[in-house]
C-alpha positions as CSV (number, residue, x, y, z in Angstrom):
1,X,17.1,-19.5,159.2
2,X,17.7,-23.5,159.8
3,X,17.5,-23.7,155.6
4,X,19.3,-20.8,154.9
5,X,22.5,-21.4,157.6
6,X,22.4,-25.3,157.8
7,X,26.2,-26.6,158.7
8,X,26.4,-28.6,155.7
9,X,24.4,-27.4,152.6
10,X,22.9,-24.3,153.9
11,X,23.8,-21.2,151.3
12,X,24.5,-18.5,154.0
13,X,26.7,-21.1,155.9
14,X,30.9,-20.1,156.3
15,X,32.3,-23.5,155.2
16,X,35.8,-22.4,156.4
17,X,34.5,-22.7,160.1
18,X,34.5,-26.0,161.5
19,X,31.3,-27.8,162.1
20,X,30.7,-26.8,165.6
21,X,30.8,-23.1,164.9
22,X,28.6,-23.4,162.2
23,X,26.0,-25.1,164.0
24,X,26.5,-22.5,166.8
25,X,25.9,-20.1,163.9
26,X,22.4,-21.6,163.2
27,X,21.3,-21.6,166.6
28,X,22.4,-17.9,166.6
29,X,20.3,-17.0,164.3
30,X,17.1,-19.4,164.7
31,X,17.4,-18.3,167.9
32,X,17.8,-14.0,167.4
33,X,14.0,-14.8,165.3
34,X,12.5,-16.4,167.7
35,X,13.3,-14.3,170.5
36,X,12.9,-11.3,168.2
37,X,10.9,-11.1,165.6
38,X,8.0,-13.8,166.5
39,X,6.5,-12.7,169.3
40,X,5.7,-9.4,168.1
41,X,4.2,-11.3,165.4
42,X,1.8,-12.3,167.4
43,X,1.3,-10.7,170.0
44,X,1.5,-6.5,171.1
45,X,4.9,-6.2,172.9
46,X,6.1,-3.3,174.9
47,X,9.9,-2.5,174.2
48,X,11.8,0.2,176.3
49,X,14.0,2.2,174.2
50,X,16.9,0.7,175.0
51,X,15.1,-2.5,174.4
52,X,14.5,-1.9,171.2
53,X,18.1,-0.3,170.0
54,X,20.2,-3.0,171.7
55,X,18.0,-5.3,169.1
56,X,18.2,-2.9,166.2
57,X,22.6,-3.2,167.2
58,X,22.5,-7.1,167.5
59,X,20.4,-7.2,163.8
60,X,22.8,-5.0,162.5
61,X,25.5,-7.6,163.4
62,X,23.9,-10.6,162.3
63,X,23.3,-8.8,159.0
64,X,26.7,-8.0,158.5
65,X,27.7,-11.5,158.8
66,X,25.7,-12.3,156.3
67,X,26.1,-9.6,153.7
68,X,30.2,-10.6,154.4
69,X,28.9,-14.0,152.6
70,X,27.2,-12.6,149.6
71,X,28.7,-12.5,146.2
């Protein structure tokens, strides 16, 4: 995520934002897999429903952000 969304030379990064929001950016998205997606990596974790669909709504966001960057 740091690689793909770096402020300056990262491929996924908006370079109209200023530099601030871009770093924000990174840290939003660093920070959704580490809260997200690693700790089920490695360990069993017990989502409620609602749990679980709140993430599954907040991915969906972060993808389209992305996908608005794609050629």
């Amino acid at each position: 995520m740091r690689k793909a969304l770096h402020p300056e030379s990262g491929p996924l990064t908006d370079t109209t934002k200023v530099i601030a929001e871009r770093e924000a950016e990174t840290a939003l998205f660093a920070g959704a897999i580490g809260h997200a997606k690693n700790p089920a990596g490695h360990r069993d974790v017990n989502l409620l429903p609602l749990e679980a669909a709140r993430l599954i709504v907040f991915a969906a966001h972060l993808l389209d952000l992305v996908e608005r960057r794609l050629p």
